[in-house]
C-alpha positions in Angstrom: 0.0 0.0 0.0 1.0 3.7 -0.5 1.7 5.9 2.3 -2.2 7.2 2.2 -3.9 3.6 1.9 -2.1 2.5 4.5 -2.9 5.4 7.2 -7.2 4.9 5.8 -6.7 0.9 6.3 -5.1 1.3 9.7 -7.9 3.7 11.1 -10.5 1.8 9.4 -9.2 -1.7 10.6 -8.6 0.1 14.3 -12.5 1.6 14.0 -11.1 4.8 15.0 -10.7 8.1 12.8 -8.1 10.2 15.7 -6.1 7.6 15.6 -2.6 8.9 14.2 -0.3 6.8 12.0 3.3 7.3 11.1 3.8 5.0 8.0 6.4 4.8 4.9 5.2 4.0 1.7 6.8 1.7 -1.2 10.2 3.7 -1.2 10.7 2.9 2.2 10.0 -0.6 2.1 12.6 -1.0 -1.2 14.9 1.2 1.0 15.1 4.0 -0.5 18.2 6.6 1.3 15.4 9.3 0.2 12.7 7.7 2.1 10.2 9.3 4.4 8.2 8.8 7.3 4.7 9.6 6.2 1.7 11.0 8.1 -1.5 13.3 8.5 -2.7 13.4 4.9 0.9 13.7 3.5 3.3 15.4 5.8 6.2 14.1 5.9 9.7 13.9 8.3 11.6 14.2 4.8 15.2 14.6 4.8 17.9 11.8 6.1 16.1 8.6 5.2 14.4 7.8 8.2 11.8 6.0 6.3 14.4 3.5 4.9 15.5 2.6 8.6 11.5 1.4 9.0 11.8 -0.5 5.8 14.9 -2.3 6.9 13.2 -3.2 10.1 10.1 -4.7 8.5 8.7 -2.1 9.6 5.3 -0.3 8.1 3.9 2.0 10.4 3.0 2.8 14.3 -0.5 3.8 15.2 -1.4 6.1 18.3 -4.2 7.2 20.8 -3.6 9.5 22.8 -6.0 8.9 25.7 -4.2 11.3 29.0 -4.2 15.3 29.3 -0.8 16.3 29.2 0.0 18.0 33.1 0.6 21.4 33.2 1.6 23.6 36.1 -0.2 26.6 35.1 -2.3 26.2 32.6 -4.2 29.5 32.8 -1.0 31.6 32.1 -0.4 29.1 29.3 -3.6 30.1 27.0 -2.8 33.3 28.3 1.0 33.4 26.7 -0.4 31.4 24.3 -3.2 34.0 23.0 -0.7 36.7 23.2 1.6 34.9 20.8 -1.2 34.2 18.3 -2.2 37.7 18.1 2.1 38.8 17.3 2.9 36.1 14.5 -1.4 36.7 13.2 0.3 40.2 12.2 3.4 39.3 11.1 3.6 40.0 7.6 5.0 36.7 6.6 2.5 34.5 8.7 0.0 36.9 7.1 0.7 35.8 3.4 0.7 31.9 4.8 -2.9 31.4 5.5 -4.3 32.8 2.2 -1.4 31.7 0.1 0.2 29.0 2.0 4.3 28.5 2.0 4.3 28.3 -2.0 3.8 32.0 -1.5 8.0 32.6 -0.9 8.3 31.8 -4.8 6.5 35.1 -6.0 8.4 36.4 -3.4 12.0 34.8 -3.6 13.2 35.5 -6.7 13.4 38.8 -6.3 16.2 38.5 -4.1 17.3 35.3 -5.8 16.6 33.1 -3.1 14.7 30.1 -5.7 16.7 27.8 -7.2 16.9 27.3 -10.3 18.1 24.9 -13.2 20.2 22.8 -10.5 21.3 26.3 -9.1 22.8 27.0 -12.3 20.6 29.9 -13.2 20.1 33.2 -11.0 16.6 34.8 -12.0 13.8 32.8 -13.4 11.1 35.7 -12.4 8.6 33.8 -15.3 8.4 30.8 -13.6 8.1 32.1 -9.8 5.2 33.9 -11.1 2.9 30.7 -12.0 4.5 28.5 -9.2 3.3 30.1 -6.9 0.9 30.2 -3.4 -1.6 32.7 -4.9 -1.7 31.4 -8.8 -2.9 27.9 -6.8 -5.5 30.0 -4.6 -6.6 31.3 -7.5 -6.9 28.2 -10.0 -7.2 24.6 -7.9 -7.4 25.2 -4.1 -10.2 24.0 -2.4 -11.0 24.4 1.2 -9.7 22.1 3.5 -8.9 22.2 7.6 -6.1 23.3 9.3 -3.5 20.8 10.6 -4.3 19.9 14.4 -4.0 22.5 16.8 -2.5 25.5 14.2 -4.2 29.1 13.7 -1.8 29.7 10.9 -3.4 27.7 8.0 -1.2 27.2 5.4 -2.1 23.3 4.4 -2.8 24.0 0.7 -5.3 21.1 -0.5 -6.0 21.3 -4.5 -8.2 20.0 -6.9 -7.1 19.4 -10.7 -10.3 18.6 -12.6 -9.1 16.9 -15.9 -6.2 16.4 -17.9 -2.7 14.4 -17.5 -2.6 15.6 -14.1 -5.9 15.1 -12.7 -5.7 14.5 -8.8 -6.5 15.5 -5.3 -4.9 15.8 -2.1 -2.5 18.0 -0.5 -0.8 20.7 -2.5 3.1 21.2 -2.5 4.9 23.6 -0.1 7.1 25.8 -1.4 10.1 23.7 -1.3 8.2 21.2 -3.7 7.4 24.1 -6.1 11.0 24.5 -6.1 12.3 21.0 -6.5 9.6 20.1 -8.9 9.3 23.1 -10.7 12.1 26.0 -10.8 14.6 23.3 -10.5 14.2 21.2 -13.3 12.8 24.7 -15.3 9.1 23.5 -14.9 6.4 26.1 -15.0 3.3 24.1 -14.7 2.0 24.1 -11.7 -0.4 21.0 -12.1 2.7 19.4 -13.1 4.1 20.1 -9.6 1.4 19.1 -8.1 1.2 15.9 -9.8 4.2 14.8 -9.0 4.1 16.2 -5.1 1.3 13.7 -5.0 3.2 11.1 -6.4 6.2 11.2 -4.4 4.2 11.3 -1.3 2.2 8.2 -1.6 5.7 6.4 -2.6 6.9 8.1 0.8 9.9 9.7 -1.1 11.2 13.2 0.0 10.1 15.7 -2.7 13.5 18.0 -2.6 16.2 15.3 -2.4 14.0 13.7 -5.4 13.8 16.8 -7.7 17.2 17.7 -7.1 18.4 14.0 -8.0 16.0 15.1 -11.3 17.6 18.4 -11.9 21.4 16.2 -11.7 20.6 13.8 -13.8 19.3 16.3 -16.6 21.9 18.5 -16.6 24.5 15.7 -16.7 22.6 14.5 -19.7 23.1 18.0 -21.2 26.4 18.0 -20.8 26.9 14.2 -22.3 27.9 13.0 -19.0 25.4 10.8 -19.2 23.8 9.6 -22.5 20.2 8.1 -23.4 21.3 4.4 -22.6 21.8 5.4 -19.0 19.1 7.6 -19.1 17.0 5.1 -19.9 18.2 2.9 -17.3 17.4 5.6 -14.8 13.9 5.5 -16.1 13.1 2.5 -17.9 10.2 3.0 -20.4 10.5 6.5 -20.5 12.3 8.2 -24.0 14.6 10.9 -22.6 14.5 14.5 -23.6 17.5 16.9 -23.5 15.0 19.6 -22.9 15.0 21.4 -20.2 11.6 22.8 -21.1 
């Protein structure tokens, strides 16, 4: 099962929706070193292949209940330094763009100060394509509303909808990371694209930067003739390799 069938069958099987699963998904059962732990309708503890050390343990995923309040000395202070926080970062005017826009907003945002990278970093400015992968191009186009992850005022889980086409799906929408690996990275403006492919990496339970920026290697060393299509090929059997970067 992918990393989303198996958190469904383990609640359905346990009769209880609260239930939280940590799980990996195909990648971490063949090992993977860019395996993640998956959980909560795609989040995932990405980077370091943790989800590989499950898969060499046999191991698919842990389930947990909380069923005790966790003890507190004071709790009334602790809403009340919790309230006052809530209200600072509600005004801050990054948090600000986050709830509407979600994290994908930093790419309309980034570039200007050439903080998106681009091409396998080997391109500066690629203003075109941080305009359309973007937080408030997906608002605009294929988010649909969705609830907040547990216990956070800030929003920003993006949850799209893409209708029709090649890259029809559903589910969670990439952060801005994603956008980047996905898209800017491998010089990728469409943004159902992205999302396509965010979806995809998740249910394997494969970490979306590490995987976009193995992407973004292997096409520029195909550029370059490092590597040619017989190796390309064997990188992705079935598939007839392009030297396009577009």
């Amino acid at each position: 099962m992918d990393s989303d069938q198996t958190q469904e069958a383990i609640c359905a099987e346990l009769g209880d929706k609260k239930i939280k699963v940590a799980c990996i998904g195909v990648a971490g059962e063949k090992q993977v070193p860019l395996a993640c732990v998956m959980n909560d309708e795609q989040r995932a503890a990405g980077r370091g292949g943790a989800g590989a050390v499950m898969g060499s343990k046999n191991l698919k995923a842990i389930a947990v209940r909380g069923s005790m309040k966790t003890p507190v000395a004071d709790e009334a202070r602790l809403r009340e330094i919790s309230k006052e926080l809530r209200e600072r970062l509600a005004h801050h005017p990054v948090v600000s763009l986050f709830k509407p826009y979600g994290t994908a907003c930093l790419m309309e945002h980034g570039w200007v100060s050439g903080d998106v990278p681009n091409k396998n970093w080997g391109k500066g400015v690629w203003r075109e394509g941080c305009e359309v992968l973007n937080g408030r191009v997906m608002a605009e186009t294929i988010l649909v509303p969705h609830a907040a992850c547990q216990g956070c005022f800030i929003h920003c889980a993006r949850w799209v909808k893409i209708d029709e086409g090649r890259f029809a799906m559903e589910g969670p929408g990439p952060e801005y990371e994603t956008c980047a690996a996905f898209g800017t990275m491998l010089m990728n403006d469409n943004l159902e694209a992205v999302c396509w492919a965010n979806d995809l990496a998740n249910r394997y339970g494969i970490d979306t930067i590490s995987t976009g920026s193995a992407i973004a290697f292997a096409m520029e060393a195909y550029e370059k003739g490092i590597i040619g299509r017989e190796e390309a090929a064997a990188i992705s059997p079935g598939a007839t390799p392009t030297p396009s970067w577009r």
